[in-house]
C-alpha positions as CSV (number, residue, x, y, z in Angstrom):
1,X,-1.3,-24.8,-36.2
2,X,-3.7,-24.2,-33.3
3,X,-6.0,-21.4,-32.6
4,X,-8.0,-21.1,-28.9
5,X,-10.2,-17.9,-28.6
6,X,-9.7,-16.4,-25.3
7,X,-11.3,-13.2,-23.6
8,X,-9.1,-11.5,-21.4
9,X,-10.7,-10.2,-18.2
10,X,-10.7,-5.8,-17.6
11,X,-11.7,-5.9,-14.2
12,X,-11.2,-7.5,-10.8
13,X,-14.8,-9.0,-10.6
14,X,-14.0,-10.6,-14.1
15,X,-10.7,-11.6,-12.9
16,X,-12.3,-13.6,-10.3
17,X,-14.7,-15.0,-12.2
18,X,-11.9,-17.0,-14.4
19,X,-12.8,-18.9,-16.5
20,X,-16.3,-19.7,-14.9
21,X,-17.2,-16.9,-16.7
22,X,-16.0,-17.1,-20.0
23,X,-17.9,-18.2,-23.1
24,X,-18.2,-21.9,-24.5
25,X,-14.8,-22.8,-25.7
26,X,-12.7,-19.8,-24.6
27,X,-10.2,-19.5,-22.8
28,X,-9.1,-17.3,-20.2
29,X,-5.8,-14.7,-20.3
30,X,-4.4,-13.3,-17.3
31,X,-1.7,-10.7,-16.4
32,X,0.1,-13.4,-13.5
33,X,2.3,-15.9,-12.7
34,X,-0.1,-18.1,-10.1
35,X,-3.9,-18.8,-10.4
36,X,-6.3,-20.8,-8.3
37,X,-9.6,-23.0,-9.4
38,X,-11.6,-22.3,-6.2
39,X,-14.7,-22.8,-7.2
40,X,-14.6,-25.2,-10.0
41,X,-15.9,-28.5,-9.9
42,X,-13.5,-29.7,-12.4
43,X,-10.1,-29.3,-13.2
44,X,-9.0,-27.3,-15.3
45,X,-5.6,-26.7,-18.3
46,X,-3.4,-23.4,-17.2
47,X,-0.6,-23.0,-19.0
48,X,2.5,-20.4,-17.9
49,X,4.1,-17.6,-20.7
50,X,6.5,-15.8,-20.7
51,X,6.7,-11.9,-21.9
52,X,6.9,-13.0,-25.1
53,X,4.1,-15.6,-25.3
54,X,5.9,-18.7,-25.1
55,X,4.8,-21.5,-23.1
56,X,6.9,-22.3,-20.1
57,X,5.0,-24.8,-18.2
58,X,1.7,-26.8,-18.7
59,X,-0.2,-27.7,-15.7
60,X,-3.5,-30.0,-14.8
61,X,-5.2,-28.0,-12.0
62,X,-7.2,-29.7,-9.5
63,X,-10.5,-28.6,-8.8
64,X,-10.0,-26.1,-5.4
65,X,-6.4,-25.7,-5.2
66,X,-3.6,-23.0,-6.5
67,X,-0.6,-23.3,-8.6
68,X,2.2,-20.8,-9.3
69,X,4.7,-20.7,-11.7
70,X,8.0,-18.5,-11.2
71,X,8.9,-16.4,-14.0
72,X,5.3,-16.6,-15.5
73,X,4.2,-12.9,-16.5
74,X,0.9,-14.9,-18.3
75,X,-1.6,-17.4,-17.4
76,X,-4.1,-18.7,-19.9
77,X,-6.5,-20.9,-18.1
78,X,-8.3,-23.4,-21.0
79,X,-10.7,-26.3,-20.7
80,X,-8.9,-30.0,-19.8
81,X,-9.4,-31.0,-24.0
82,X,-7.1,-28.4,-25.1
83,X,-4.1,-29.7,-26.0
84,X,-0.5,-27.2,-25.4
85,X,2.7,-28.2,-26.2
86,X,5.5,-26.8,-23.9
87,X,7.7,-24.5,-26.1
88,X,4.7,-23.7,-28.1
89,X,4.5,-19.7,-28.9
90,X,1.5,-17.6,-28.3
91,X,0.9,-14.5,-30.4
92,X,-2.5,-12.5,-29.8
93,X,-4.1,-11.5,-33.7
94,X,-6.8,-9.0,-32.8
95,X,-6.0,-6.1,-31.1
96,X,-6.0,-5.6,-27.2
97,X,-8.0,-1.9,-27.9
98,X,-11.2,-4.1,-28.1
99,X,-14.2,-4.1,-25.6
100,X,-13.5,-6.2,-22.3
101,X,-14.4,-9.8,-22.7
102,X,-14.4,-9.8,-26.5
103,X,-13.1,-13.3,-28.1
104,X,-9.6,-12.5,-28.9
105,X,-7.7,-15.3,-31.3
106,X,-5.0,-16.7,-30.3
107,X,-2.5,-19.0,-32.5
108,X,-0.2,-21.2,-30.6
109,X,2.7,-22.8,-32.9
110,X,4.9,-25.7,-32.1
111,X,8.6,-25.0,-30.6
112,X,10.9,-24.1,-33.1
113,X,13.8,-26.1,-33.9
């Protein structure tokens, strides 16, 4: 099983900031279905969820370009060494009552069969 800490964003300003902003080895979550890495000097892992946290697409971003996955309700934008399989489910374990940025855990399991 896999586990990538995240902080999910409150505010517009944070939403900017992306994952620039985040702390060491955390991940991003954001409420959309397209993101951009404008900005970045590296490229950078976003994957696409559904509603229901499973992974629909994973996608390499370029450094200063947009991508935009239809049907995407979630972007989690994550560091290039993070490894997502496609299929994978995502299920948030802390609460989303917690203070803006706060690490929230998240576990990502393998497709089932």
């Amino acid at each position: 099983m896999f586990r990538c800490p995240v902080v999910v964003p409150m505010t517009f300003r944070q939403r900017l900031a992306g994952i620039k902003r985040a702390p060491p080895g955390h991940g991003v979550l954001l409420a959309a279905s397209a993101v951009n890495s404008i900005g970045l000097k590296e490229p950078l892992t976003v994957v696409a969820l559904d509603g229901h946290g499973r992974v629909l697409a994973v996608h390499l971003l370029a450094a200063n370009t947009t991508w935009r996955h239809r049907g995407a309700e979630w972007i989690m934008e994550l560091d290039t060494e993070t490894p997502v399989p496609p299929g994978a489910r995502v299920r948030i374990l802390v609460p989303a009552t917690l203070l803006p940025w706060h690490p929230r855990a998240l576990e990502l399991r393998p497709p089932s069969a």
